[in-house]
C-alpha positions in Angstrom: -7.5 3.0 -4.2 -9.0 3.1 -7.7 -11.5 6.0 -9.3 -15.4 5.6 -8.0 -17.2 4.3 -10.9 -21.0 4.5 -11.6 -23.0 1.3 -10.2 -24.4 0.4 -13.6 -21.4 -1.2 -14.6 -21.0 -3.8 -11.5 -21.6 -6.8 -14.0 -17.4 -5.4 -14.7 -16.4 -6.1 -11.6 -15.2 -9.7 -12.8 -12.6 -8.3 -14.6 -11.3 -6.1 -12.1 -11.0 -9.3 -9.5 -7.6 -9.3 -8.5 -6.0 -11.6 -5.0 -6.2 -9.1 -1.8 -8.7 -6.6 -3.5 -12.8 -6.0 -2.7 -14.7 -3.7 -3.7 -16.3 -0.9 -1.8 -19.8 0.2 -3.2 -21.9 2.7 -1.4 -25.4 5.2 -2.4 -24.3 8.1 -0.7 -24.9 7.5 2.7 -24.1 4.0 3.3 -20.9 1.6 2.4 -20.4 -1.9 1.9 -17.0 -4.0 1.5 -17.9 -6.7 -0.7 -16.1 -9.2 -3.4 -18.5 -9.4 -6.7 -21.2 -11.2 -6.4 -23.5 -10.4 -9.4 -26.2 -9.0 -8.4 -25.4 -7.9 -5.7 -27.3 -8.8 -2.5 -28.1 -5.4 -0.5 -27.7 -5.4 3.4 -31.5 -5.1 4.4 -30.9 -1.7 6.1 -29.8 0.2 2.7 -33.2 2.4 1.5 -31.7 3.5 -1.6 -29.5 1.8 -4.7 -26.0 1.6 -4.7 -24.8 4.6 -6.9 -20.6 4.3 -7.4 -18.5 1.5 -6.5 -14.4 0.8 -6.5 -11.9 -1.6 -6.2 -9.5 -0.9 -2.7 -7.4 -3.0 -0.6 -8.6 -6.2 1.7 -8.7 -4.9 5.2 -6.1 -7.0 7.2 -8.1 -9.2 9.8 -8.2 -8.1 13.3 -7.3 -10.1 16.0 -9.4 -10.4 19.2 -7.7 -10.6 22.5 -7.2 -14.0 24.0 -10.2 -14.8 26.2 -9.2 -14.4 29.9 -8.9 -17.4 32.3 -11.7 -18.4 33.9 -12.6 -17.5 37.5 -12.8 -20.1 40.3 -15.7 -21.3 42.2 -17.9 -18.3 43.6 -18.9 -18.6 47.2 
């Protein structure tokens, strides 16, 4: 993972853009994984600004358990 660095250089994020990376930007109690997208759009739960962000790792998808077969006729 790369250093936190203060939000008020987001509009940099472009450079830093790189296959398999997003970024992770939080305000001290809240955190958001998120590719740049200038401005940013805040989730509609955060109350305060985003203070630091930084560049880490895609999470690897997770995959879901096949859904189970279905059951037959109740009676």
């Amino acid at each position: 993972m790369s250093e936190w660095i203060d939000f008020e250089r987001w509009p940099d994020c472009k450079r830093m853009e790189r296959p398999g990376i997003v970024f992770e930007v939080t305000n001290g109690d809240q955190t958001l994984l998120t590719g740049c997208v200038v401005p940013l759009p805040l989730p509609s739960d955060w109350v305060a600004h985003p203070l630091r962000f930084r560049a880490v790792p895609q999470p690897r998808p997770r995959h879901s358990s096949p859904l189970p077969t279905p059951a037959g006729p109740q009676q």
